[in-house]
C-alpha positions in Angstrom: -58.6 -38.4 -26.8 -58.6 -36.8 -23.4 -56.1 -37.8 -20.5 -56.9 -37.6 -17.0 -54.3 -36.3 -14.8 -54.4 -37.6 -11.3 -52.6 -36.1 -8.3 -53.0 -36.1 -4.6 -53.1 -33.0 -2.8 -53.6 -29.4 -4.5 -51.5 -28.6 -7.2 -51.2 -25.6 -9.4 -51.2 -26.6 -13.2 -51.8 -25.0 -16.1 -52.6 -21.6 -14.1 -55.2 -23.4 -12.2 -55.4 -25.0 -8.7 -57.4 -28.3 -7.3 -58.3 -28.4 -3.6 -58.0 -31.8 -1.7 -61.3 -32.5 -2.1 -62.1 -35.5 -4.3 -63.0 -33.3 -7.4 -62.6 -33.1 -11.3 -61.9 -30.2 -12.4 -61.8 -29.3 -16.2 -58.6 -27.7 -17.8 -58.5 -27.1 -21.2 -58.8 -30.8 -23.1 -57.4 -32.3 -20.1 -59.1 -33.3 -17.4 -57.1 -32.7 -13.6 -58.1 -34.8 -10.8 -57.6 -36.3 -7.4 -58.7 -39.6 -6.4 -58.4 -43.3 -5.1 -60.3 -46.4 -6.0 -61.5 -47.9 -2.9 -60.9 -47.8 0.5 -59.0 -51.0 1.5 -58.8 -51.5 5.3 -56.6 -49.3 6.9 -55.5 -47.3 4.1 -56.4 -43.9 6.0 -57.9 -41.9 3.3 -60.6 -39.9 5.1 -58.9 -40.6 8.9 -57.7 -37.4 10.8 -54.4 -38.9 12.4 -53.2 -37.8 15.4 -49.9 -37.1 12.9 -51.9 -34.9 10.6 -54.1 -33.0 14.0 -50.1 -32.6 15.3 -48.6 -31.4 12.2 -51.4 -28.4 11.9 -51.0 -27.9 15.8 -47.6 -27.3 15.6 -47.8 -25.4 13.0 -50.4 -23.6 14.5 -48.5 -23.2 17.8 -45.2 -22.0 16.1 -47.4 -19.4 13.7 -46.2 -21.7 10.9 -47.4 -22.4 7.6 -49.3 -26.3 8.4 -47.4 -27.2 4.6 -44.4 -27.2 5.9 -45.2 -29.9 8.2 -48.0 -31.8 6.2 -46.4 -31.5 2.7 -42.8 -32.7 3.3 -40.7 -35.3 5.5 -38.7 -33.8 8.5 -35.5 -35.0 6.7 -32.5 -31.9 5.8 -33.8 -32.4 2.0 -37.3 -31.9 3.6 -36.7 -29.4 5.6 -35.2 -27.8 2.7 -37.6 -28.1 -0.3 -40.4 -26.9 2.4 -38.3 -23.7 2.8 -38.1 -23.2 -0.9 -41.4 -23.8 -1.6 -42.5 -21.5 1.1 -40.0 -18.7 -0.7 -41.7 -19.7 -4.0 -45.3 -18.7 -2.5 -44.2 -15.3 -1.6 -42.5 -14.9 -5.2 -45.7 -13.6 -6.8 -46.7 -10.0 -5.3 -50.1 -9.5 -7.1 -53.2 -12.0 -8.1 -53.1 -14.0 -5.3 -54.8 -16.7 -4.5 -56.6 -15.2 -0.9 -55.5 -17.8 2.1 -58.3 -20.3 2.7 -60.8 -19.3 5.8 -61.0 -21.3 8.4 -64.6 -22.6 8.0 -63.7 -24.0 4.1 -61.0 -26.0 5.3 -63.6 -27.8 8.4 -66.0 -27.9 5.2 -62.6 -29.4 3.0 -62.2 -31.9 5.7 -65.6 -33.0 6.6 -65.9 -33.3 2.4 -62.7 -35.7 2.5 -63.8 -37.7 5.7 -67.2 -38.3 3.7 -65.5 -39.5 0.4 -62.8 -41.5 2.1 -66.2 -43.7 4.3 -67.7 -44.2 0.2 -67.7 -47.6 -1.4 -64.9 -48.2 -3.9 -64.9 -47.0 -7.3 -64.7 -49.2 -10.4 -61.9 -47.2 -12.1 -61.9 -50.6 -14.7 -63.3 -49.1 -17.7 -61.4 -45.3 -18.0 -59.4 -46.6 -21.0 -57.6 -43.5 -21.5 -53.8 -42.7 -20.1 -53.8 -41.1 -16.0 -51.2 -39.8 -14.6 -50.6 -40.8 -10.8 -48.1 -39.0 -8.9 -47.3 -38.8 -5.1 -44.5 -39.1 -2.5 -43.2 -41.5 -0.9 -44.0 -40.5 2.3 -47.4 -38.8 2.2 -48.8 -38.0 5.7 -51.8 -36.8 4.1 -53.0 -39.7 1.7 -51.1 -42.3 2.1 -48.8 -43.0 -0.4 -50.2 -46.9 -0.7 -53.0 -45.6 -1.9 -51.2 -43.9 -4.9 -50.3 -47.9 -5.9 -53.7 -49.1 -5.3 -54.9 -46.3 -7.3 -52.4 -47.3 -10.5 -53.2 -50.8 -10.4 -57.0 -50.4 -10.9 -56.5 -48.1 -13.6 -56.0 -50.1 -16.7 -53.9 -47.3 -18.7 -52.1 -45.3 -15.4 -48.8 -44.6 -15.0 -47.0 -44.1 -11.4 -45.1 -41.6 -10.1 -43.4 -41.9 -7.1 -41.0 -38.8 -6.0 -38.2 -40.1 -3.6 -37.8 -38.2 0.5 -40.7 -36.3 -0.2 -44.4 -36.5 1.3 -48.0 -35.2 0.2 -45.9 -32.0 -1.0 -43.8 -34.4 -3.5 -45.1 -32.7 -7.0 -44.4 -29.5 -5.1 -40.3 -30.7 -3.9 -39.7 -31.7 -7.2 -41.8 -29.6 -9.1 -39.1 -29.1 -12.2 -39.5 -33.0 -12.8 -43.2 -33.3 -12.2 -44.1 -30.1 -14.7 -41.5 -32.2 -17.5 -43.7 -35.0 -16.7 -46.9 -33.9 -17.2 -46.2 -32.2 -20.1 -44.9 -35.0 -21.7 -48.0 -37.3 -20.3 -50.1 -34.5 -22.0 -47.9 -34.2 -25.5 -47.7 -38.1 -25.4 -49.7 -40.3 -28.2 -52.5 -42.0 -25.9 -51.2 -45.2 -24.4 -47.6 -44.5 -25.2 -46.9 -43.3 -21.8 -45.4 -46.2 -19.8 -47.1 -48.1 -17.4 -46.4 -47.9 -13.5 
Protein backbone atom coordinates (compact mmCIF):
# COMPACT_ATOMS: atom_id res chain seq x y z
CA UNK A 1 0.00 0.00 0.00
CA UNK A 2 1.22 3.50 -0.50
CA UNK A 3 2.26 5.82 2.50
CA UNK A 4 2.09 9.47 2.33
CA UNK A 5 4.77 11.30 3.76
CA UNK A 6 3.90 14.67 5.03
CA UNK A 7 6.37 17.51 5.89
CA UNK A 8 6.22 21.24 6.29
CA UNK A 9 8.51 23.21 4.39
CA UNK A 10 10.85 21.88 1.46
CA UNK A 11 12.77 18.99 1.96
CA UNK A 12 15.10 17.01 -0.15
CA UNK A 13 14.23 13.18 -0.06
CA UNK A 14 14.93 10.62 -2.03
CA UNK A 15 17.01 12.99 -4.56
CA UNK A 16 13.99 15.03 -4.93
CA UNK A 17 12.81 18.46 -3.53
CA UNK A 18 9.05 19.83 -2.52
CA UNK A 19 8.53 23.58 -2.54
CA UNK A 20 6.27 25.19 0.23
CA UNK A 21 3.53 25.16 -1.84
CA UNK A 22 0.72 22.94 -0.84
CA UNK A 23 1.66 20.16 -3.43
CA UNK A 24 1.86 16.30 -3.93
CA UNK A 25 4.47 15.28 -5.48
CA UNK A 26 5.11 11.59 -6.62
CA UNK A 27 8.33 9.72 -5.59
CA UNK A 28 8.72 6.39 -6.45
CA UNK A 29 5.67 4.23 -4.55
CA UNK A 30 5.59 6.89 -2.01
CA UNK A 31 3.81 9.76 -2.23
CA UNK A 32 5.70 13.23 -0.47
CA UNK A 33 3.59 15.99 0.64
CA UNK A 34 2.91 19.09 2.55
CA UNK A 35 -0.25 19.99 3.98
CA UNK A 36 -2.78 20.97 6.89
CA UNK A 37 -6.38 20.13 7.34
CA UNK A 38 -8.12 23.25 7.97
CA UNK A 39 -7.62 26.47 8.90
CA UNK A 40 -8.67 26.95 12.59
CA UNK A 41 -8.86 30.63 13.65
CA UNK A 42 -5.62 32.01 14.07
CA UNK A 43 -3.54 29.28 13.12
CA UNK A 44 -1.53 31.52 10.55
CA UNK A 45 -1.03 29.24 7.68
CA UNK A 46 -1.28 31.59 4.68
CA UNK A 47 -0.54 35.00 7.05
CA UNK A 48 2.73 36.96 6.14
CA UNK A 49 3.88 37.95 9.80
CA UNK A 50 5.58 40.78 10.47
CA UNK A 51 8.14 37.89 12.02
CA UNK A 52 8.48 36.11 8.75
CA UNK A 53 8.54 40.00 6.37
CA UNK A 54 11.47 40.64 9.31
CA UNK A 55 13.32 37.55 9.14
CA UNK A 56 13.67 37.86 5.07
CA UNK A 57 14.49 41.66 5.59
CA UNK A 58 17.19 41.06 7.78
CA UNK A 59 18.36 38.61 5.88
CA UNK A 60 18.09 40.61 3.07
CA UNK A 61 19.80 43.61 4.75
CA UNK A 62 22.77 41.62 6.13
CA UNK A 63 23.12 39.71 2.37
CA UNK A 64 22.11 36.59 4.30
CA UNK A 65 20.69 33.51 3.37
CA UNK A 66 16.55 34.25 4.66
CA UNK A 67 16.90 30.15 6.00
CA UNK A 68 18.98 30.98 8.41
CA UNK A 69 16.54 33.18 10.00
CA UNK A 70 13.16 31.44 8.91
CA UNK A 71 14.30 27.85 9.25
CA UNK A 72 15.76 27.79 12.79
CA UNK A 73 15.30 29.38 16.40
CA UNK A 74 17.84 32.19 17.38
CA UNK A 75 19.00 29.91 20.24
CA UNK A 76 23.26 28.76 20.28
CA UNK A 77 21.85 25.14 19.05
CA UNK A 78 20.02 27.32 16.45
CA UNK A 79 22.38 29.35 15.50
CA UNK A 80 24.50 26.44 15.12
CA UNK A 81 22.56 23.84 13.06
CA UNK A 82 21.68 26.95 10.66
CA UNK A 83 25.46 27.34 10.13
CA UNK A 84 25.81 23.66 9.38
CA UNK A 85 23.19 23.45 7.21
CA UNK A 86 24.31 26.48 5.33
CA UNK A 87 27.98 24.47 5.01
CA UNK A 88 25.96 21.41 3.94
CA UNK A 89 24.46 23.50 0.83
CA UNK A 90 27.77 24.52 -0.47
CA UNK A 91 29.07 20.73 -0.03
CA UNK A 92 27.84 19.75 -3.44
CA UNK A 93 29.96 21.62 -6.35
CA UNK A 94 28.04 20.44 -9.44
CA UNK A 95 24.05 19.69 -10.27
CA UNK A 96 22.74 22.24 -8.49
CA UNK A 97 19.59 23.12 -7.80
CA UNK A 98 19.67 27.06 -9.49
CA UNK A 99 18.62 29.67 -6.51
CA UNK A 100 14.89 30.49 -6.89
CA UNK A 101 14.12 33.89 -8.80
CA UNK A 102 12.60 36.39 -7.28
CA UNK A 103 9.25 36.45 -9.11
CA UNK A 104 8.62 32.38 -8.21
CA UNK A 105 8.93 33.00 -4.68
CA UNK A 106 5.96 36.28 -4.86
CA UNK A 107 4.17 33.46 -7.12
CA UNK A 108 5.21 30.62 -4.00
CA UNK A 109 3.67 33.02 -1.65
CA UNK A 110 0.68 34.33 -3.26
CA UNK A 111 0.09 30.24 -4.01
CA UNK A 112 0.35 29.74 -0.04
CA UNK A 113 -1.71 32.86 1.06
CA UNK A 114 -4.48 31.29 -1.47
CA UNK A 115 -4.39 27.70 0.06
CA UNK A 116 -4.09 28.87 3.63
CA UNK A 117 -7.83 31.31 2.91
CA UNK A 118 -9.37 27.46 1.46
CA UNK A 119 -11.97 25.67 3.47
CA UNK A 120 -10.70 22.70 5.44
CA UNK A 121 -9.94 19.50 4.17
CA UNK A 122 -11.50 16.23 5.24
CA UNK A 123 -8.29 14.23 5.70
CA UNK A 124 -10.92 11.46 7.46
CA UNK A 125 -10.85 8.76 5.04
CA UNK A 126 -6.76 8.50 3.93
CA UNK A 127 -6.52 5.18 5.71
CA UNK A 128 -3.02 4.70 4.96
CA UNK A 129 0.14 5.50 7.38
CA UNK A 130 1.49 9.70 7.03
CA UNK A 131 4.23 10.76 8.41
CA UNK A 132 4.06 14.36 10.04
CA UNK A 133 7.07 16.05 11.02
CA UNK A 134 7.93 19.67 12.11
CA UNK A 135 9.66 21.82 14.81
CA UNK A 136 8.80 23.03 17.62
CA UNK A 137 9.09 26.36 16.88
CA UNK A 138 8.10 26.83 13.25
CA UNK A 139 7.94 30.61 12.29
CA UNK A 140 6.86 29.52 8.99
CA UNK A 141 3.76 27.16 9.59
CA UNK A 142 3.08 27.06 12.80
CA UNK A 143 3.98 24.16 14.49
CA UNK A 144 0.11 23.76 16.04
CA UNK A 145 -0.82 23.17 12.85
CA UNK A 146 1.56 20.04 12.64
CA UNK A 147 -0.95 18.58 15.75
CA UNK A 148 -4.02 19.62 14.16
CA UNK A 149 -2.84 18.00 11.05
CA UNK A 150 -2.04 14.47 13.00
CA UNK A 151 -5.20 14.40 14.78
CA UNK A 152 -7.41 14.50 11.57
CA UNK A 153 -5.47 11.94 10.05
CA UNK A 154 -6.77 8.65 11.27
CA UNK A 155 -3.37 6.60 10.58
CA UNK A 156 -0.46 9.69 11.17
CA UNK A 157 2.25 9.70 13.21
CA UNK A 158 3.91 12.97 14.75
CA UNK A 159 7.10 14.16 14.79
CA UNK A 160 8.06 16.87 16.71
CA UNK A 161 12.04 17.86 16.69
CA UNK A 162 12.99 19.73 19.90
CA UNK A 163 14.80 23.82 19.64
CA UNK A 164 14.34 23.74 16.21
CA UNK A 165 11.79 25.74 13.80
CA UNK A 166 10.43 25.26 10.12
CA UNK A 167 14.11 24.03 9.42
CA UNK A 168 13.56 21.05 12.11
CA UNK A 169 13.87 17.93 9.50
CA UNK A 170 16.88 19.99 8.18
CA UNK A 171 18.67 20.44 12.13
CA UNK A 172 18.12 16.99 12.73
CA UNK A 173 18.35 15.68 9.51
CA UNK A 174 20.34 12.18 10.71
CA UNK A 175 17.11 11.43 12.78
CA UNK A 176 14.45 12.49 10.40
CA UNK A 177 16.15 10.45 7.20
CA UNK A 178 16.25 7.09 10.08
CA UNK A 179 12.75 7.96 10.38
CA UNK A 180 11.43 8.05 7.26
CA UNK A 181 13.06 5.27 6.17
CA UNK A 182 11.74 3.25 8.69
CA UNK A 183 7.97 4.92 8.15
CA UNK A 184 8.63 3.71 4.47
CA UNK A 185 10.20 0.02 5.27
CA UNK A 186 7.42 -0.20 8.06
CA UNK A 187 4.32 -2.88 7.51
CA UNK A 188 1.29 -0.31 6.95
CA UNK A 189 -0.15 0.75 10.29
CA UNK A 190 2.62 -0.58 12.35
CA UNK A 191 4.19 2.77 12.68
CA UNK A 192 3.02 4.30 15.97
CA UNK A 193 0.56 6.75 16.32
CA UNK A 194 1.35 10.55 17.33
Amino acid sequence: MTKDLFCSGWHPILGRGLSTTPSVGRVGRSYLCTGRRSRPSGDGVGNITVKLLGDTVHGLLTRTNPKRYLFFTRTANGKAAATAYMDRLTERTHDRVNPTPPRSVAAQILAIRRWGAQNPMDLGSIEHPVLVANGEDDRMLPTRASFDLAHHLPNASLRIYPDSGHGGVFQHHEHFVQEVLKFLRSPCGSEDRH
